[in-house]
ZADO-6971 format. One line per field, with one value per residue (C-alpha): residue in three letters; chain; x, y, z; residue number from 0. Coordinates in steps of 0.5 Angstrom, whole numbers, plus 500, padded with zeros to 3 digits. Layout:
<recs>
residuo = (ALA, ...) $
cadena = (A, ...) $
px = (X, ...) $
py = (Y, ...) $
pz = (Z, ...) $
num = (NUM, ...) $
</recs>
This chain:
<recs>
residuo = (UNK, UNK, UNK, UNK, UNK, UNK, UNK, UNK, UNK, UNK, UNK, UNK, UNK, UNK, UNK, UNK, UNK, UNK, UNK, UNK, UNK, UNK, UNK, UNK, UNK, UNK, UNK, UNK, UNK, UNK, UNK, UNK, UNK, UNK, UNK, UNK, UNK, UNK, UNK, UNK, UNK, UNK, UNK, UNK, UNK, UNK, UNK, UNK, UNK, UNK, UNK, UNK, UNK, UNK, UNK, UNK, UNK, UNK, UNK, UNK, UNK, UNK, UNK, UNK, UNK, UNK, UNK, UNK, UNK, UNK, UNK, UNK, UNK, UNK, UNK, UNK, UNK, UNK, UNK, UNK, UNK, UNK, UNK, UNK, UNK, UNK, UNK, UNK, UNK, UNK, UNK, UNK, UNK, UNK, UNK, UNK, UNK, UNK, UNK, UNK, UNK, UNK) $
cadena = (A, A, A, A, A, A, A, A, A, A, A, A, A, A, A, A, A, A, A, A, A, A, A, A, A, A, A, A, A, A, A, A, A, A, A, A, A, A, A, A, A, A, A, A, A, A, A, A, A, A, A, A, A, A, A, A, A, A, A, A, A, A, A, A, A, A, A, A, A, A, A, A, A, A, A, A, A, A, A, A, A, A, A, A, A, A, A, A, A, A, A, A, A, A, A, A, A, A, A, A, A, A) $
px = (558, 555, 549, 546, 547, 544, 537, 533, 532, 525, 521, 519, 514, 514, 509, 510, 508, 512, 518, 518, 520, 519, 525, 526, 530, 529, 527, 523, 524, 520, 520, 514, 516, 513, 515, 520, 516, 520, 517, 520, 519, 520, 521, 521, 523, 516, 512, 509, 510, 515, 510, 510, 510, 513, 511, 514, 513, 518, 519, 524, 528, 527, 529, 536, 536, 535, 541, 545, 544, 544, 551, 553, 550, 553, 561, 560, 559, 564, 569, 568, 565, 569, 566, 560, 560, 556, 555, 557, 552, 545, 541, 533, 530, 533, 535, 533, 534, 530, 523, 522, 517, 513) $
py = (429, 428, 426, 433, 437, 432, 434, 440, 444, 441, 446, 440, 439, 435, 435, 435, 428, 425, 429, 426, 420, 413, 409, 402, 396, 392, 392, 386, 386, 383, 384, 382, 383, 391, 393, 392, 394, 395, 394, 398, 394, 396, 390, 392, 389, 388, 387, 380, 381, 386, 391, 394, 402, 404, 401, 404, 401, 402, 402, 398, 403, 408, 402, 400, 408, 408, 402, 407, 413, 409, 405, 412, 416, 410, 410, 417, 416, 411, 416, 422, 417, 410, 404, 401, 395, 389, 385, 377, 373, 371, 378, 376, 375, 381, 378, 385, 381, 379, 381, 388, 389, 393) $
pz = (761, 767, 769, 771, 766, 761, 765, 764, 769, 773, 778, 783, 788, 794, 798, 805, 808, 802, 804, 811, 808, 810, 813, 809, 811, 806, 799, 794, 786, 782, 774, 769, 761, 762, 769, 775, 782, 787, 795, 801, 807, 815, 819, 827, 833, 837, 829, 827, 820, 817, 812, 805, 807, 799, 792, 786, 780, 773, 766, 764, 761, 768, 773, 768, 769, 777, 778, 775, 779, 785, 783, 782, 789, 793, 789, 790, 799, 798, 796, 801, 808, 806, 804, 806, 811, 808, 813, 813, 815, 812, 812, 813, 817, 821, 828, 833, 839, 845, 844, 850, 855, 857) $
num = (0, 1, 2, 3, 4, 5, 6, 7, 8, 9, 10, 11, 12, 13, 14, 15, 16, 17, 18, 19, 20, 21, 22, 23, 24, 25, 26, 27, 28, 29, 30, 31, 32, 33, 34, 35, 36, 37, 38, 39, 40, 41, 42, 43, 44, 45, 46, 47, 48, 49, 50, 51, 52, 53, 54, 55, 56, 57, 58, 59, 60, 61, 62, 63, 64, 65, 66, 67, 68, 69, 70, 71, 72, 73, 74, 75, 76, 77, 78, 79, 80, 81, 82, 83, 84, 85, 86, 87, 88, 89, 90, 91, 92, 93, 94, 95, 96, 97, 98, 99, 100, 101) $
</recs>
């Protein structure tokens, strides 16, 4: 049974700033026995310090279900645009290079 036909059909709401979205980075997780919250983080050239733009706090139960979801979301891209590229070398700090001038 795929994954879709076990939701029932939800009537969702999205308002318009959250459908604009937030561009993240970079992700934290940290855990406590109760919860997972989940940190999207923006790090941009020219910014001293990288910020928080989204928390999302989860059940333990919704957070297993997310991990889930989206190992499925990225096998499926994977299937249609090829595999995702992992870069090799260490990951943060992110290197934008030369700070610019104005």
């Amino acid at each position: 049974m795929d994954a879709h036909e076990a939701q029932p059909n939800l009537n969702i709401e999205i308002k318009e700033d959250v459908a604009d979205g937030i561009y993240s980075n970079l992700a934290v997780i940290n855990h406590s026995a109760m919860e997972f919250v989940v940190d999207f983080i923006q790090m941009m050239p020219g910014l001293p310090k990288p910020r928080v733009r989204s928390r999302i706090i989860l059940s333990p139960m919704h957070a297993k279900r997310f991990a889930q979801a989206m190992a499925e979301n990225v096998r499926r891209y994977e299937e249609t645009h090829g595999e995702i590229d992992e870069p090799t070398g260490p990951q943060i700090p992110l290197n934008f290079g030369p700070a610019g001038q104005a």
